[in-house]
Backbone as CSV, one residue per row, in Angstrom:
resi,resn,N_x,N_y,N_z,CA_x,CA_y,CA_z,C_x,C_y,C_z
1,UNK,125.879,180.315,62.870,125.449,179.316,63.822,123.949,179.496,64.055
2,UNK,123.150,178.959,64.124,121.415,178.803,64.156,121.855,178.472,65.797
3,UNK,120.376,179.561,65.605,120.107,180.012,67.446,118.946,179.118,67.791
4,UNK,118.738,179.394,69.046,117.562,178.913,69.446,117.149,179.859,70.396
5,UNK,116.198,179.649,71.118,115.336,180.595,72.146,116.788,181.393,72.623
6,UNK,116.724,182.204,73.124,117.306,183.366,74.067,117.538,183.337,75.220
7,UNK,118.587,182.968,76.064,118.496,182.544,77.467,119.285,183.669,78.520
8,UNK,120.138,184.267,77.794,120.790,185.522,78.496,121.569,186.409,77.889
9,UNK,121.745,187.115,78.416,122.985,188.524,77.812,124.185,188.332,79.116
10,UNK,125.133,189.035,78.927,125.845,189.767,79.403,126.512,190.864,78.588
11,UNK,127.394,191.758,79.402,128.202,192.431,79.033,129.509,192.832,79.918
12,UNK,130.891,192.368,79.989,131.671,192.110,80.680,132.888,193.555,80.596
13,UNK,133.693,193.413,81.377,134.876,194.439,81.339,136.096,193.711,81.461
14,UNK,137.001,194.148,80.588,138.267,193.356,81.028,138.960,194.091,82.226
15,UNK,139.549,192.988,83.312,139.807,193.878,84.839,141.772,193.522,84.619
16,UNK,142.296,192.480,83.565,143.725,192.640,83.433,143.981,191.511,82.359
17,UNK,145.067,191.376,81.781,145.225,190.410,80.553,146.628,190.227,80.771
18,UNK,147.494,189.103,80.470,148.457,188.612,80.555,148.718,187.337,79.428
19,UNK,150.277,187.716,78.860,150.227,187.309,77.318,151.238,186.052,77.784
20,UNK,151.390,184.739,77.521,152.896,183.689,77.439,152.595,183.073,76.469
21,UNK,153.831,182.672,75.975,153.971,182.043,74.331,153.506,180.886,74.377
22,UNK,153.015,180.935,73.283,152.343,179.823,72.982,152.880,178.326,71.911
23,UNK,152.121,177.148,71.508,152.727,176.783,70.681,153.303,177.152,69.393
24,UNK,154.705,176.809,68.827,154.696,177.633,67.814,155.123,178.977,67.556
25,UNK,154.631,179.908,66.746,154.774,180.929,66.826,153.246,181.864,67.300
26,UNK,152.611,180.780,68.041,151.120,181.389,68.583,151.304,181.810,69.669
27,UNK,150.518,183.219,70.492,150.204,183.598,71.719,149.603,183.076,72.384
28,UNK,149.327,182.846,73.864,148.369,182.413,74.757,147.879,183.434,75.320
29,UNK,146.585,184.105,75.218,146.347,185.512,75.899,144.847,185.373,77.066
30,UNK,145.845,185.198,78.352,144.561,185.661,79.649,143.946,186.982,79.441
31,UNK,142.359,186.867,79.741,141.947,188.445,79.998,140.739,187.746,81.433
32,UNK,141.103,188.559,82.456,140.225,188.782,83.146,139.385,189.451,82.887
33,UNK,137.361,188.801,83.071,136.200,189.883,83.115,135.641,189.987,84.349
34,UNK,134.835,190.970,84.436,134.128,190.679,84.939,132.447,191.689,84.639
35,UNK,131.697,191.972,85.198,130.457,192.362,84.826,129.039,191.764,85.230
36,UNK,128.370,191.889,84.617,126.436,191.878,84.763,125.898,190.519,83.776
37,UNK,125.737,189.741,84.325,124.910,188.914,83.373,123.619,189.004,83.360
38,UNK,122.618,188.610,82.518,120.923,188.690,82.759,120.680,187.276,82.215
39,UNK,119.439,186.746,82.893,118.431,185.915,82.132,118.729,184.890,83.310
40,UNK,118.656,183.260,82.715,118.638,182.214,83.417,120.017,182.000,84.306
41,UNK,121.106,182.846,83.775,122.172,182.399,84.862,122.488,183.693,85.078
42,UNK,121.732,184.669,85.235,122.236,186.218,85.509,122.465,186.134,87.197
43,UNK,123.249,187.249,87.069,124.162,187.957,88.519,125.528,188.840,88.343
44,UNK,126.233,188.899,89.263,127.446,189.514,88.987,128.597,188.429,88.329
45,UNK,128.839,188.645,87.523,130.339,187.440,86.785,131.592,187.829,86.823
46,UNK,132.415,186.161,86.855,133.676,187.022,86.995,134.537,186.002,86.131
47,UNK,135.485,186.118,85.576,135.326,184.917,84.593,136.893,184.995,84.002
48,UNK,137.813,184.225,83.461,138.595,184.070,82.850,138.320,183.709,81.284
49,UNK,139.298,184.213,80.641,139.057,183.890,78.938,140.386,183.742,78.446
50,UNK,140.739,182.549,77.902,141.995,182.336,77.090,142.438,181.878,75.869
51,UNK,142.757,182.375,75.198,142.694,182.349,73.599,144.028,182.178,72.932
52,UNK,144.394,181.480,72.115,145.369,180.566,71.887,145.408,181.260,70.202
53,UNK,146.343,182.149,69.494,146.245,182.639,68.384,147.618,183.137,68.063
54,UNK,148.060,182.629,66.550,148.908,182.961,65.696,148.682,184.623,65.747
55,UNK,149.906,185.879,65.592,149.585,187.120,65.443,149.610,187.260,64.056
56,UNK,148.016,188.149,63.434,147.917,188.181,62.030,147.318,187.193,61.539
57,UNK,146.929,186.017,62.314,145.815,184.855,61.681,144.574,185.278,61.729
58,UNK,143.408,185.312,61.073,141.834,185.117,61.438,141.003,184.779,62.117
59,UNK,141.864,183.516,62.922,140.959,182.782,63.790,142.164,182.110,64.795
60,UNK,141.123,181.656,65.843,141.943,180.963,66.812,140.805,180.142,67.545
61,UNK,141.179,179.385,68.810,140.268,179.068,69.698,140.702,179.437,71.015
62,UNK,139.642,179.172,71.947,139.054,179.707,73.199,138.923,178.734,73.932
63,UNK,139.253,179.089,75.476,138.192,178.240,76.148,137.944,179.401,77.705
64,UNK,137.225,179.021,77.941,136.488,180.071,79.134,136.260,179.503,80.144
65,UNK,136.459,179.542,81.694,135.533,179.429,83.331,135.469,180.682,84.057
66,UNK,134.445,180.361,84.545,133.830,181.541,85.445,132.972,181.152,86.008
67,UNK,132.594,181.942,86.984,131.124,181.742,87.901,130.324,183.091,88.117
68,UNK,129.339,182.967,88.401,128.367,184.165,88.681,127.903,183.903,89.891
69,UNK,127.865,185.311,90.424,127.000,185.293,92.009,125.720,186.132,91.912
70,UNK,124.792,184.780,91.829,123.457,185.160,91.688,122.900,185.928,93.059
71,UNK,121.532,186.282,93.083,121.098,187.821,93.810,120.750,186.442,94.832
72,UNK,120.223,185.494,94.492,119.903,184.573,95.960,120.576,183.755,96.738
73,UNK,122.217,184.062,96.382,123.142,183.775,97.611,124.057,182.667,96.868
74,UNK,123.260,182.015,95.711,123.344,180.635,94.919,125.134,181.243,93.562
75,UNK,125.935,179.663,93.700,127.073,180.533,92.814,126.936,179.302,91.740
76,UNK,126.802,180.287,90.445,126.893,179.106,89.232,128.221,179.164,88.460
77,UNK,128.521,177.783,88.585,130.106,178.139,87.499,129.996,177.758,86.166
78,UNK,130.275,178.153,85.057,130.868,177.619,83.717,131.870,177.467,83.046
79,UNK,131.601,176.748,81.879,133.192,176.643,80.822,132.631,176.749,79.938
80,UNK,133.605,176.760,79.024,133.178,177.180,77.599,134.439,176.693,76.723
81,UNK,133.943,176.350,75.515,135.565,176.157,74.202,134.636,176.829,72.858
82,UNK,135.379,177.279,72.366,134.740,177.636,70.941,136.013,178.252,69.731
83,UNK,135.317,178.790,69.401,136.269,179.575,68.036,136.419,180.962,68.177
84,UNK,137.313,181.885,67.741,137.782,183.345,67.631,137.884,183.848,66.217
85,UNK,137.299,184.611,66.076,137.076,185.047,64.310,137.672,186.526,64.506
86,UNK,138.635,187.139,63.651,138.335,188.459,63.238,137.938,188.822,62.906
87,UNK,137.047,190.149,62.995,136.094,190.948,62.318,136.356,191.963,62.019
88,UNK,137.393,192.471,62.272,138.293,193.535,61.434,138.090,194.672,62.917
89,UNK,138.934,196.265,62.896,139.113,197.181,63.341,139.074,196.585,64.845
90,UNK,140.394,195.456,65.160,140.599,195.280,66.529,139.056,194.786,67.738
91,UNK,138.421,193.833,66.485,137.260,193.637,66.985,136.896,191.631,66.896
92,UNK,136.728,191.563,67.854,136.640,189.595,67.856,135.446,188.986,67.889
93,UNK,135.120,188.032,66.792,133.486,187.477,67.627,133.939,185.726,67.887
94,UNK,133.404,185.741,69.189,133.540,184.427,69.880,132.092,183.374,69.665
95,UNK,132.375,182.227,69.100,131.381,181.139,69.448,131.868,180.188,70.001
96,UNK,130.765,179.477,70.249,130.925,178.537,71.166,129.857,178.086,72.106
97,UNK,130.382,176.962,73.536,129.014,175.939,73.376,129.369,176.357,75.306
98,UNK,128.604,176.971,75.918,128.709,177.059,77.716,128.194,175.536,78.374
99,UNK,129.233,175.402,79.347,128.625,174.369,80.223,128.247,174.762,81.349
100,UNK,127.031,175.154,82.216,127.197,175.120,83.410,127.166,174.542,84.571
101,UNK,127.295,174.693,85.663,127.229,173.500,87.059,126.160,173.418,87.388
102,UNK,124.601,174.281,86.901,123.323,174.252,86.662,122.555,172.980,85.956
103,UNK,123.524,172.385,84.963,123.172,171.484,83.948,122.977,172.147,82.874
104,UNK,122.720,173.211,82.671,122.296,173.668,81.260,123.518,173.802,80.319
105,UNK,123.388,173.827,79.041,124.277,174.101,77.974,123.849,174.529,77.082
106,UNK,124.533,175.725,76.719,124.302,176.966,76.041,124.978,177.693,74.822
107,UNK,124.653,177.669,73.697,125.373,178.102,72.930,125.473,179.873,73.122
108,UNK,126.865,180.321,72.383,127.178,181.494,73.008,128.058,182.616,71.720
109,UNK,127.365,183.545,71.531,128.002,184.412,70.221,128.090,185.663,71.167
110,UNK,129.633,185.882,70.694,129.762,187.162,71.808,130.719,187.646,70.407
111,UNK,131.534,189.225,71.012,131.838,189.897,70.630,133.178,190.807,71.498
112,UNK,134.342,190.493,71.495,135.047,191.889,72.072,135.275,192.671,71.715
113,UNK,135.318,193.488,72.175,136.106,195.146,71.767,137.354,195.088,72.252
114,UNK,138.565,194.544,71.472,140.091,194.857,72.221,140.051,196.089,73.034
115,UNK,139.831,197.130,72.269,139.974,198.583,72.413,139.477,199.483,73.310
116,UNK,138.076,198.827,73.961,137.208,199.064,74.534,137.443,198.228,75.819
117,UNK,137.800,196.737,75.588,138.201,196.044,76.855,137.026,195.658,77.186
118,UNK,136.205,195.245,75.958,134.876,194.699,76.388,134.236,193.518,76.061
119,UNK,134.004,192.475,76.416,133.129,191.524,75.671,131.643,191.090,76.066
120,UNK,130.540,191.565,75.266,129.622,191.557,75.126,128.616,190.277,74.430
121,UNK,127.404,189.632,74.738,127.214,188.300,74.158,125.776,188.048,74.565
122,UNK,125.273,186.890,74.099,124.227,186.236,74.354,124.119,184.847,74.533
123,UNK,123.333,184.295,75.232,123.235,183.022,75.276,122.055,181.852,74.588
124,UNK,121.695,181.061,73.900,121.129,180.874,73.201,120.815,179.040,73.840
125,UNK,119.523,178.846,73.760,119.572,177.325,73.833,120.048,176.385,72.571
């Protein structure tokens, strides 16, 4: 995916995950984050992520809301839909396009760590 300027990081923790079947023989898998964002929508985040995937497929899709509580009292929410790739050793990279209640929209390459319970990312104009 071709980036553009650099607009933020985060790095999140998963705080609980909850699995119900999905279409098919696909999973539906909640993970609560939460964590530190930086840049244009940085603060504390807290965020839902749900991912819709065959077990043993490559890919799946996503879609994401959350909000952040910025340091000046101000709360920004987003969404997100994108794609789920495997990258092998229990490791996921997420793309996809952020909307926020800011107006801005943001493309977004992140990364979890199942294992670690982490998803880590950037935000990109």
């Amino acid at each position: 995916m071709a980036q553009g300027k650099q607009l933020g990081e985060f790095k999140l923790t998963s705080t609980s995950t909850t699995f119900t079947p999905g279409p098919g023989a696909a999973l539906t898998v909640q993970v609560n984050f939460e964590g530190e964002a930086r840049g244009e929508a940085g603060g504390q985040h807290r965020g839902t992520l749900v991912v819709v995937a065959t077990p043993g497929a490559k890919s799946g899709t996503y879609t994401y809301c959350g909000v952040t509580l910025q340091s000046n009292g101000e709360v920004v929410s987003l969404s997100s839909q994108g794609t789920v790739e495997d990258i092998g050793n229990h490791k996921r990279r997420l793309r996809g396009v952020n909307h926020f209640s800011t107006g801005m929209v943001a493309t977004v390459e992140a990364e979890g760590d199942l294992m670690a319970r982490t998803l880590t990312g950037k935000l990109y104009e």
